[in-house]
N, C-alpha and C positions, 0 to 999 in steps of 0.2 A: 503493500500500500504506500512506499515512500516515507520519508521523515516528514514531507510538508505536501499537504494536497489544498490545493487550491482551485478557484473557477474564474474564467473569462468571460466578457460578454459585452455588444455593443450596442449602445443607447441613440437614437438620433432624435430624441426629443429637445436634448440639449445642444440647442444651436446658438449662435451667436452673427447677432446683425452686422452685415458689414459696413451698415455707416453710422453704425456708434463707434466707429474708430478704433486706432491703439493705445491712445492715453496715454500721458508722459511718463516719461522714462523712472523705474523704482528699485531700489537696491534689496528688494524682495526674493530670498532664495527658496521655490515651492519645497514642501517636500513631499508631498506626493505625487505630486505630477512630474512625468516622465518628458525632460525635452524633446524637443520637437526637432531638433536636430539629428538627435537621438534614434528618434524612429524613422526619421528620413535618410539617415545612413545604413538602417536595418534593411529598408526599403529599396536601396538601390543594391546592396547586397543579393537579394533575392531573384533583382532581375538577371544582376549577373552571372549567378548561378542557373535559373531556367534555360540562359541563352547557351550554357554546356549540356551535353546528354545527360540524363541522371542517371544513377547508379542504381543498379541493380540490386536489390534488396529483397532478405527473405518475407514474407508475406503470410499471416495468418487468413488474411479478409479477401476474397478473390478481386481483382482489379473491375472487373467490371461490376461487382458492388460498391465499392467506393465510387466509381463514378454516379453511378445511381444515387448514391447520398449526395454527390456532389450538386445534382441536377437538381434536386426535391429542396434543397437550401439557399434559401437567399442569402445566406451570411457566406456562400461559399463562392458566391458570385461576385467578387470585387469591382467588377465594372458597372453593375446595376445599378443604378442611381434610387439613394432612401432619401433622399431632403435636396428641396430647391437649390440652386448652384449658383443661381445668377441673386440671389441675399443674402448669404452666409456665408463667413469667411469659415470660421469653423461649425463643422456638421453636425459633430456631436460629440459621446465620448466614447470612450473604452475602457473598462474596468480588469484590475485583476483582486479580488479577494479572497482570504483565507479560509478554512472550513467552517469557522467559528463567524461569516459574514462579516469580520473585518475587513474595510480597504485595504489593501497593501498600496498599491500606484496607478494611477489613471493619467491617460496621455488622451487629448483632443484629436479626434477623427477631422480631417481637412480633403479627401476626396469623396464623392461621390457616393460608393460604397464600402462595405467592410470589408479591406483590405489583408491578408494575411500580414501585413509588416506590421500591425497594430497587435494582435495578439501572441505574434513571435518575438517582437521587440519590448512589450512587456514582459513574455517568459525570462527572457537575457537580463533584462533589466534587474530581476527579482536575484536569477542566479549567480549574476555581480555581486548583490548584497547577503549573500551567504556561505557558509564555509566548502571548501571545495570538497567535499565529500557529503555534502545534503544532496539527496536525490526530493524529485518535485513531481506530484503528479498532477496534470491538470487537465479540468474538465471544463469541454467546452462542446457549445453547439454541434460541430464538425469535427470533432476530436478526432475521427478517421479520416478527414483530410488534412489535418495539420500535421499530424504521426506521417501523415505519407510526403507532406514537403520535406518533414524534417529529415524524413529516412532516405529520401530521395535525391537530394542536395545538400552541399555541405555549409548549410545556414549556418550554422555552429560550429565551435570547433568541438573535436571529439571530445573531449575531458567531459563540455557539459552535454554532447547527447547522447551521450552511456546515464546520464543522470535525469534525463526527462522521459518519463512516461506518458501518454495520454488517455483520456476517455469523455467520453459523452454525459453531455447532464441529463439528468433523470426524467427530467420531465419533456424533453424536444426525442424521444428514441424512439418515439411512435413514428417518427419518419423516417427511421434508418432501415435498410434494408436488414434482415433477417442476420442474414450471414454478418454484418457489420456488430448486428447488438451480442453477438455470443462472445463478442472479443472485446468489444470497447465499453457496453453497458455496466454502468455502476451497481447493477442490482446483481451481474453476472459475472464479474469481476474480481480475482482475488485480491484481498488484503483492502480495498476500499470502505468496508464497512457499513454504513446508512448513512455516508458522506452523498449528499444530491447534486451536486454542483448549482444549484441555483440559487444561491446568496447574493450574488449580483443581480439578479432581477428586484431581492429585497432591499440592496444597496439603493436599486434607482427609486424606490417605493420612496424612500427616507428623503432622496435628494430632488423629488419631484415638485417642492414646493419653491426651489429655486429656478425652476425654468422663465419660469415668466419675468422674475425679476435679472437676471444673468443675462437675458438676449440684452436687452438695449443697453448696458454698460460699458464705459471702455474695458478694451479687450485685457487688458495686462489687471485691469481691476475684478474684469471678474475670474480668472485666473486666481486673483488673493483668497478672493469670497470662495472660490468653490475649495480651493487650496485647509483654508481656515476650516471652513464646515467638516472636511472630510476628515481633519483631525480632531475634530470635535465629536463626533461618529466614532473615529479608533481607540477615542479616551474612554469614552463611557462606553462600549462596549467591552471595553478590554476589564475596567472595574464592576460590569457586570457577569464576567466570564463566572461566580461563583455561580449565579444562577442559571446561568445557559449550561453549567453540565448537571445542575439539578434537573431541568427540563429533555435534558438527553437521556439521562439516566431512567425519569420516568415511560420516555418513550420507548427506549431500548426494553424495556420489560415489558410493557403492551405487545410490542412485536414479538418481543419471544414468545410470551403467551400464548398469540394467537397462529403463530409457526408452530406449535409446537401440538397446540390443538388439530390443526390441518390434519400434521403426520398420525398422530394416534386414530385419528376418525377413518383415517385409509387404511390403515390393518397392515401398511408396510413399516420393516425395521430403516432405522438409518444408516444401518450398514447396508442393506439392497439398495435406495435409495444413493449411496455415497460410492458409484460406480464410474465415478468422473474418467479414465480413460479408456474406458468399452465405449460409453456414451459418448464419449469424442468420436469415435472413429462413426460409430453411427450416426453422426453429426453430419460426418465431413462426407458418409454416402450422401445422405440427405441434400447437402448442399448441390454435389455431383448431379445428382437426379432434378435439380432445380435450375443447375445450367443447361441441361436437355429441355426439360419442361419448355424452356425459353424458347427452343427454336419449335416446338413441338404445338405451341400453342397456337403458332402461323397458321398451321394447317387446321384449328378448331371446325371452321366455318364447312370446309370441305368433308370430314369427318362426319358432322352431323347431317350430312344431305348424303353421302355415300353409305355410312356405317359401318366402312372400311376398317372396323378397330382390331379386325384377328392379326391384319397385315402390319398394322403400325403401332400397338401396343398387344405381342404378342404374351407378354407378363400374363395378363388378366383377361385370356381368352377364355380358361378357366373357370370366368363367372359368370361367361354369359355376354352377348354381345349388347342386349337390354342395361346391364347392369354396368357394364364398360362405357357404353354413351351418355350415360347419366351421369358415371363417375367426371368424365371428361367435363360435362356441362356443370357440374357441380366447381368443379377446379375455374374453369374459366368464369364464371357468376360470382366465386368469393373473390377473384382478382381484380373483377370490375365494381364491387360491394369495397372491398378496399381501400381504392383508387376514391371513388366518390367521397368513403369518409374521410379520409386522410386531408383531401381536398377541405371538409366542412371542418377538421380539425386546425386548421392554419386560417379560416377564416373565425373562426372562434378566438383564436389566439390575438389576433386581428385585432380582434374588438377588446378584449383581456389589455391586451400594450399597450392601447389607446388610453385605458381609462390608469393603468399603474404609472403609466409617465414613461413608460419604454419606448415606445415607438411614437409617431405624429400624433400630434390631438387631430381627435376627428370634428370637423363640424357636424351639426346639425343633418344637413342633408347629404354628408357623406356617411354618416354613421346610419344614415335611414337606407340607405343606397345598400350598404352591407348587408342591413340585416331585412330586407325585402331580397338579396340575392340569396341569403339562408333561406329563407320561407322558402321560397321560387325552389330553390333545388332540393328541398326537403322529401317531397313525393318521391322523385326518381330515387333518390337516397334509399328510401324505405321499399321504395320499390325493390331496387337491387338487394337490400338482405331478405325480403320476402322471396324472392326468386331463388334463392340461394336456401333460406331455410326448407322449400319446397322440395329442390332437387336431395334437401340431405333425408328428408321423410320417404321420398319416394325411393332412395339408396337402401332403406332399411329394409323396404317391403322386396325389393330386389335381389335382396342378400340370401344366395342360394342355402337351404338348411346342410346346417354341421360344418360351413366355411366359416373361416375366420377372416374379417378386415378390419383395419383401424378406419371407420366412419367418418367422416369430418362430422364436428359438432354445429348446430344451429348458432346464428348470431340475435344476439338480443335486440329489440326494435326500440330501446331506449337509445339512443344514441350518447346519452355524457356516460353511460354505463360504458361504452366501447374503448373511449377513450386511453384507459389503464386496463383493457382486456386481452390479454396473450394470445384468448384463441383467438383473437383478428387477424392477427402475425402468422399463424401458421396457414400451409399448403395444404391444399388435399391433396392426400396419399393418391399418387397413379401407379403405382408399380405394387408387382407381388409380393409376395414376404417370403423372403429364402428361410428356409426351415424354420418358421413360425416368429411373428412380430415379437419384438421386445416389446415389455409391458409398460413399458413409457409409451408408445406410440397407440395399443390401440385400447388400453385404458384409461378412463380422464383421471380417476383418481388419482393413480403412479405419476400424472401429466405436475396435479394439483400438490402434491406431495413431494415431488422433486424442488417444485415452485417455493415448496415450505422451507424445504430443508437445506437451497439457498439460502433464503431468508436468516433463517439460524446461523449458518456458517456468517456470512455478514455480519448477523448481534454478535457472535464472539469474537470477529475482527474488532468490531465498534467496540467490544466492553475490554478488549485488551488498548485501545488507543483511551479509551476515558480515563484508564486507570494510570496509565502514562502519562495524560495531561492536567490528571488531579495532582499525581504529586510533581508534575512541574507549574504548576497553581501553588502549589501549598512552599514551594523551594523558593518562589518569587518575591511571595508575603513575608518570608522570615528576613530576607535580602532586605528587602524595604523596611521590613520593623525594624530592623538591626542600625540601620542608614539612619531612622528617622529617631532613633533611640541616644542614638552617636552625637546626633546633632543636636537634642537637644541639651545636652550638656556641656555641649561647646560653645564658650562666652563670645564669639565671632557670630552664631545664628541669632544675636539676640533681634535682629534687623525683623527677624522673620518668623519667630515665636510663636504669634498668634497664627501664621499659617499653619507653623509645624504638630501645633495644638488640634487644631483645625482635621489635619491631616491622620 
């Protein structure tokens, strides 16, 4: 899990007018904010490096899945313009925070969109200021394509990319391709723990009341202001760190709680369940079988008008050529059921950024514009999982007596229900099962159960990192009592007594 995990993420609500000027000159040195020079050297780095071949790198996530995350991300899309160009000089910001939702350093966005030099040049930035052997893991929106610049080019030098890991925040993995979340997902990931990456969404929560007043300021002043605030933010959180691992601690036990109940309710051990490299290798068919699926689906349309399936999925001739055609239309319904939510999920989020200060305030009649384009596609939406749940009723009655298949399960018609639902993420099964299904595949409970007992593995990373940061909590407060203890008996503090009293 790293000595320090941290999260990135970029904001363009916070813009700044270009003809409120730059404001006279001030002997102001920030300390959170990252120069701008800074990242514009990180910046031109990267070009130079793209414009050589990149290297060759081994690969957990297959290449044409990271592109697919790459495509379904606007944060991945550096050229895409998020905020007016011809009125702000700066766009927005970028944040890096610690797991505990302190700031560490934020550096101002000045093109168009979110540029990899912004989240790479604060990872450097951070690794500067720490001992050469802290390793850092960071999660971020794209975390599988930031891992593939960095693995790809020599952005860094090697000392720090032996020491940086990556992953994805926990709540944007509903867009990541399948194959991506088994490697980079925080819920899926060892040594991470119930670390979310999204503490920066809550950072802009906090620093949302400054937008309005920060556009029309000279520019080096509001620099100060945001500069000030964000230290005013690191202070008091940092002296409320007692109670933020009281609130982890109670959460951390809710969760195990209820992992724990899962497992017992499914009648499997955690030793069957803790079969992590058999279930890899069956992973990595699964995936195999998902890069065919891809060209296989081309020919859907022709399939269903021929019912050519003995010739072209020869696996599951065996069930019946009835029972093949529907599996197929089943497969290709949850993919098109997918696609549309996924789509209602990012317009959801949409309107979510709007009102938390992350992304543009919406007007009036753009926000009505959004949410009449929800309504408006809402039918089809329901359409396509009613279609989908249809073909998986009709699979059952299908299903020749004393064969065995792992059935795809129905999708629920709630839709905020889908949102944090796993069986969205999964394929239906098209192939056979070579000497009988593992019982993760065509059991939901071993599915549900496995689900748990992540979970647990997770709470015992998290309760080993609490307990690591309690007593470097408790080692900090004696440092300071001992300081403040020193000082008050030294005739030189008498200036500042009543602080130290205070304190």
């Amino acid at each position: 899990g790293c000595d320090i995990q941290c999260g990135s993420d970029g904001n363009f609500g916070h813009r700044h007018n270009e003809c409120a000027g730059d404001g006279p000159t001030t002997n102001y040195t920030p300390e959170s904010m990252v120069p701008k020079e800074f990242i514009d050297a990180v910046g031109a780095a990267l070009d130079e490096c793209r414009a050589r071949p990149a290297r060759k790198r081994p690969s957990d996530v297959p290449e044409a899945a990271v592109k697919q995350c790459e495509k379904s991300h606007t944060a991945a899309n550096g050229s895409r313009q998020k905020a007016a160009s011809d009125r702000h000089d700066d766009r927005g910001l970028m944040a890096l925070v610690c797991r505990h939702d302190i700031p560490l350093f934020v550096c101002n966005i000045d093109t168009p969109g979110e540029q990899q030099k912004y989240s790479i040049g604060l990872l450097i930035w951070l690794l500067l200021h720490l001992p050469d052997m802290a390793t850092v893991m960071n999660l971020y929106d794209i975390g599988c394509v930031a891992d593939k610049a960095v693995r790809s080019y020599e952005i860094m030098p090697a000392s720090m990319e032996s020491r940086v890991l990556f992953a994805t925040s926990a709540m944007h993995a509903y867009a990541h391709q399948w194959e991506c979340q088994l490697v980079y997902s925080p819920r899926l990931k060892d040594g991470l723990g119930l670390t979310d990456g999204e503490g920066v969404e809550r950072l802009w929560s906090r620093l949302r009341k400054l937008i309005s007043i920060l556009r029309g300021v000279h520019r080096k002043r509001r620099i100060i202001l945001l500069d000030r605030h964000l230290q005013w933010i690191s202070n008091k959180m940092r002296d409320d760190l007692g109670k933020w691992l009281v609130r982890k601690w109670v959460a951390l036990r809710n969760r195990e709680r209820e992992a724990i109940g899962e497992v017992r309710r499914s009648g499997h051990t955690a030793a069957m369940l803790l079969t992590a490299p058999r279930l890899k290798k069956e992973l990595e068919a699964v995936m195999e079988l998902q890069d065919q699926i891809q060209s296989l689906t081309e020919q859907a349309d022709a399939l269903y008008s021929s019912l050519n399936v003995e010739e072209v999925f020869p696996e599951i001739q065996d069930y019946g050529n009835d029972f093949a055609r529907t599996l197929i239309m089943a497969y290709d319904a949850k993919c098109i059921a997918r696609r549309k939510l996924i789509g209602r999920f990012f317009e959801w989020e949409y309107l979510d950024q709007a009102v938390g200060g992350t992304g543009e305030p919406l007007g009036t009649t753009q926000h009505q514009k959004v949410v009449q384009a929800i309504q408006r596609r809402a039918p089809a939406t329901i359409g396509a999982i009613n279609r989908y749940n249809e073909l998986c009723t009709k699979l059952r009655a299908l299903l020749p007596p004393g064969k065995d298949f792992p059935l795809p399960e129905p999708l629920s018609t709630e839709l905020s229900k889908l949102k944090n639902d796993p069986t969205l993420l999964e394929d239906v099964w098209v192939s056979a099962l070579p000497n009988g299904a593992a019982l993760w595949l065509k059991d939901k409970t071993v599915r549900v159960a496995i689900r748990a007992q992540l979970v647990l593995d997770r709470c015992a990373e998290e309760r080993e990192r609490l307990l690591r940061e309690e007593k470097q909590l408790f080692c900090w407060l004696q440092l300071e009592a001992r300081a403040v203890a020193r000082a008050l008996v030294d005739p030189s503090s008498r200036y500042i007594l009543s602080f130290l009293l205070l304190y």
